[in-house]
N, C-alpha and C positions, 0 to 999 in steps of 0.2 A: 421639365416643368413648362406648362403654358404660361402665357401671358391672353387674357381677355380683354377685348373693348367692344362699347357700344357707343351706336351712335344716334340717337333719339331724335329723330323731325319730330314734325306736325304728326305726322300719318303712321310712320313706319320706325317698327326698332331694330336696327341691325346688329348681329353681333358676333367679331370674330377672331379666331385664336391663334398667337403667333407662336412660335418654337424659339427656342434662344435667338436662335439669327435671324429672326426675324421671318422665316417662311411662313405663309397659310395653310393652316394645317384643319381647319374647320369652320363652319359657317351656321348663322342661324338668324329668321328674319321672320316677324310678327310684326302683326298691326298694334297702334298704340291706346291703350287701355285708356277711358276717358277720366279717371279718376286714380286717388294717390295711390290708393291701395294695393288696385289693381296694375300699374304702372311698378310698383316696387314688389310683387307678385310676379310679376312678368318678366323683371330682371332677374328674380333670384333662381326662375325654371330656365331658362335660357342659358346661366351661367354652371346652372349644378348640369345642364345637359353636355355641354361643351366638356365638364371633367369628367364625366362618365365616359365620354368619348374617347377624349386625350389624353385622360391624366389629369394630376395636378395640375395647380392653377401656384402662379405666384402672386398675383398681382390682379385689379380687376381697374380699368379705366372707364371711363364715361363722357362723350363728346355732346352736348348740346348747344343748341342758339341761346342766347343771351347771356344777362350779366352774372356772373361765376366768381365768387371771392376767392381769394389765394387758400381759403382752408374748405372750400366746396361747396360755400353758404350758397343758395341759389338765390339771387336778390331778386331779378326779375329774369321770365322765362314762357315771353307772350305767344310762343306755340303752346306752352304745356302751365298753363296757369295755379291746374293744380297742386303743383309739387313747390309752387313759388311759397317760403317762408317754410317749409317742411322737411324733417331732417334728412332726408333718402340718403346721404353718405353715410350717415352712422346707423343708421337705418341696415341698410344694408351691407355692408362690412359685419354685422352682429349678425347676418344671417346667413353669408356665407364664408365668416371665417376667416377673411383677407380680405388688406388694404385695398381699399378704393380711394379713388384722387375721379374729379371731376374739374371740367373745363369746357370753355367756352369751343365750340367748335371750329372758326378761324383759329384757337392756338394749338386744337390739334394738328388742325391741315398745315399750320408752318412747322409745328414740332416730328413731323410724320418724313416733312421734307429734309428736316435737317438731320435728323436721324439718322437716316437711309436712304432718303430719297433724291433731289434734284439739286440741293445743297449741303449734302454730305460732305462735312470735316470744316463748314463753315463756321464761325465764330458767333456772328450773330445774322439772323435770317428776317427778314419781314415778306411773312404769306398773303399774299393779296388776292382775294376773292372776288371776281364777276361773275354776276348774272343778273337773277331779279334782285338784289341788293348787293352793295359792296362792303366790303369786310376785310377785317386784317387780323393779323397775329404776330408776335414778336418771339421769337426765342434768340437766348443766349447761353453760348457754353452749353446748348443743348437741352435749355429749362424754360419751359412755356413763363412768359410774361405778364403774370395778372394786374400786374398794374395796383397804386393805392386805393384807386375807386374802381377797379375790376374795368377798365375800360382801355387798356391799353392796348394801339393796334386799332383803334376803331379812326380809321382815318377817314372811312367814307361819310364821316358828317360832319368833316371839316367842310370851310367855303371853299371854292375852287377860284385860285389865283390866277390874273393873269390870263384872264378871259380875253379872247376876239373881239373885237366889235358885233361877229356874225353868234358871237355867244349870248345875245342881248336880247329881252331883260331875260333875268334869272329864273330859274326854275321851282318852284316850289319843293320841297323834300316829303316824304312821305314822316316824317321824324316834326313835322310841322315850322322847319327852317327855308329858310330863301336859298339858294345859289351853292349848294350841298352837293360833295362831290362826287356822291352815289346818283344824285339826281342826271347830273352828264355822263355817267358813264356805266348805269345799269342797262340792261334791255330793253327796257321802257324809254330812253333816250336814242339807243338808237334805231327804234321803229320811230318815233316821234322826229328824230332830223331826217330821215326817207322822206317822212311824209310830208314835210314842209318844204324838204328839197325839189322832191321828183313828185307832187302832188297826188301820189297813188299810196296804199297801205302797205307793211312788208315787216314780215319780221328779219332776224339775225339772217339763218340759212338762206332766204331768198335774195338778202341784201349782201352776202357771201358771191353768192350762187351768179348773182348778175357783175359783181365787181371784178369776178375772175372774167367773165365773158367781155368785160369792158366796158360795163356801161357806167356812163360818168357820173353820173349818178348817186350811185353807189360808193365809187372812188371815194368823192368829194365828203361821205358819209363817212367810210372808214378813215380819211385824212385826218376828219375832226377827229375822231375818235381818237387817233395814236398821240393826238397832238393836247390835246384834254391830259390823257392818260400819262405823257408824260409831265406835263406840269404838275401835276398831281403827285406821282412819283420824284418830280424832284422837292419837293417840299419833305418828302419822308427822306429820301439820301440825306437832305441838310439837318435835318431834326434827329435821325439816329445812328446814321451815315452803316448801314448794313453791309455784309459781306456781300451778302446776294438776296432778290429781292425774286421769290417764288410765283407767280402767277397762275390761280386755278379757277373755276369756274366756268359756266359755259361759254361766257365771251372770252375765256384766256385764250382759246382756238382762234379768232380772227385773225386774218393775215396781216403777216410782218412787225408784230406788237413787239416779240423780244429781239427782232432784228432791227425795229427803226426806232421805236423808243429813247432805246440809250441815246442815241445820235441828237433827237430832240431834245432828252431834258440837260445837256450837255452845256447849254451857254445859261441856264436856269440855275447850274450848281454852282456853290462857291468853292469846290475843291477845280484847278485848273484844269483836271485830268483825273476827271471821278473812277473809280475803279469796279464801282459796284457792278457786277453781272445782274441782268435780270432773265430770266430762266422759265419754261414751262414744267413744269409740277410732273415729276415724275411716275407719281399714283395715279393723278387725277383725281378723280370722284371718291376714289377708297381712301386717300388722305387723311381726313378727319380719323375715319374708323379704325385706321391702323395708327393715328397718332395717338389714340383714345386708347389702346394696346402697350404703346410704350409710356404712356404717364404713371407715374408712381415709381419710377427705374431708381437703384439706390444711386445715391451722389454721387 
């Protein structure tokens, strides 16, 4: 018996099939249909293709952006607008047969890790997501964390604590808040401290690419970063004090994040001698889609 998940962007529907133990056993990827019909159309051929392939199916998961109630309500879902207030879990579960569970996609990518992945056998996990926005997810005992108002794990729109002087004034958030802790530590911040620093433009790889070669530049870019990153992170040790704290996205790759971090947010926590590991994401990018796979898993 398979197990199915998708994982639904703006653009693209991924979808794909694990075997008991978790191997990949099939794959399948379409563009996304601009409407609801078509959208829940698109899932039920993708999914009957996969069983025509593999076999049965047990289970069918589903990984999207935004806000995702514990029973799959989609509240709001500002890549895919038209499915926001519309049934598509029971929807589809009546069309092909089998339980469907949906979820936000930061709790697939921590439920993906904790499973199987970077923090297998941990207790409780929080998935932390970099790039062009930051994101979280929480699982415990191995059960995605939807939170009472489906927002739990969303730490990137807390205010960031414990600012530098060189952190001054605040950043506006694209969320329409002040000093947002996605705002310092997505993509967009660190091209934006390059270019205030070193007066020239540069994204992530260029600002990588010159750090390794030495230029100070660059350093002084990444320094902030790890040091943002950890204050950030210690706010979530103290607030849900995790086994291990997953890191994914394209900035998870910056150097020395889960080698210097800890050491930074270390005098920031109130445990004398914090224990939490912080770790790089053993999927990477397939996370989401393969934790979108294991949701629905009996108790």
């Amino acid at each position: 018996m398979i197990r199915i998940g998708f994982d639904i962007g703006g653009s693209k529907i991924a979808a794909l099939a694990l075997d008991p133990e978790g191997r990949e056993v099939g794959r399948r990827r379409r563009e996304v249909p601009r409407d609801y019909d078509g959208t829940l159309a698109a899932l039920v051929g993708m999914a009957e293709d996969l069983v025509r392939a593999h076999g049965p199916a047990v289970a069918l998961g589903i990984a999207m952006p935004g806000m995702i109630g514990a029973g799959g309500e989609l509240i709001r879902v500002v890549n895919l607008p038209w499915v926001e207030g519309r049934p598509l879990r029971s929807e589809l579960e009546q069309a092909v047969a089998l339980p469907v569970t949906i979820a936000n996609d930061a709790n697939c990518f921590a439920l993906s890790e904790a499973i199987d992945g970077a923090a297998a056998g941990a207790s409780v996990v929080f998935g932390a997501t970099l790039g062009t926005g930051v994101g979280g997810g929480i699982v415990v005992a191995r059960r995605p964390l939807p939170g009472a108002n489906a927002i739990a794990g969303e730490w990137g729109h807390n205010p960031l604590a414990l600012l530098d002087p060189a952190d001054r004034p605040a950043v506006v958030c694209g969320c329409g808040r002040s000093g947002c802790i996605e705002a310092w530590l997505n993509g967009a911040a660190l091209a934006r401290d390059f270019a205030t620093i070193a007066g020239r433009p540069a994204e992530a790889p260029e600002i990588v690419r010159l750090a390794v070669q030495g230029d100070l530049d660059a350093l002084a870019v990444l320094a902030a970063y790890r040091r943002r990153l950890a204050a950030a992170l210690a706010g979530v040790v103290n607030l849900l004090d995790p086994d291990v704290i997953v890191l994914g996205g394209g900035l998870s790759a910056l150097p020395g994040l889960c080698e210097e971090v800890p050491n930074l947010w270390r005098p920031l926590v109130v445990a004398p001698e914090p224990t939490t590991r912080l770790v790089p994401a053993r999927f990477g990018a397939e996370s989401g889609l393969r934790g979108a796979a294991w949701l629905g898993r009996p108790a």
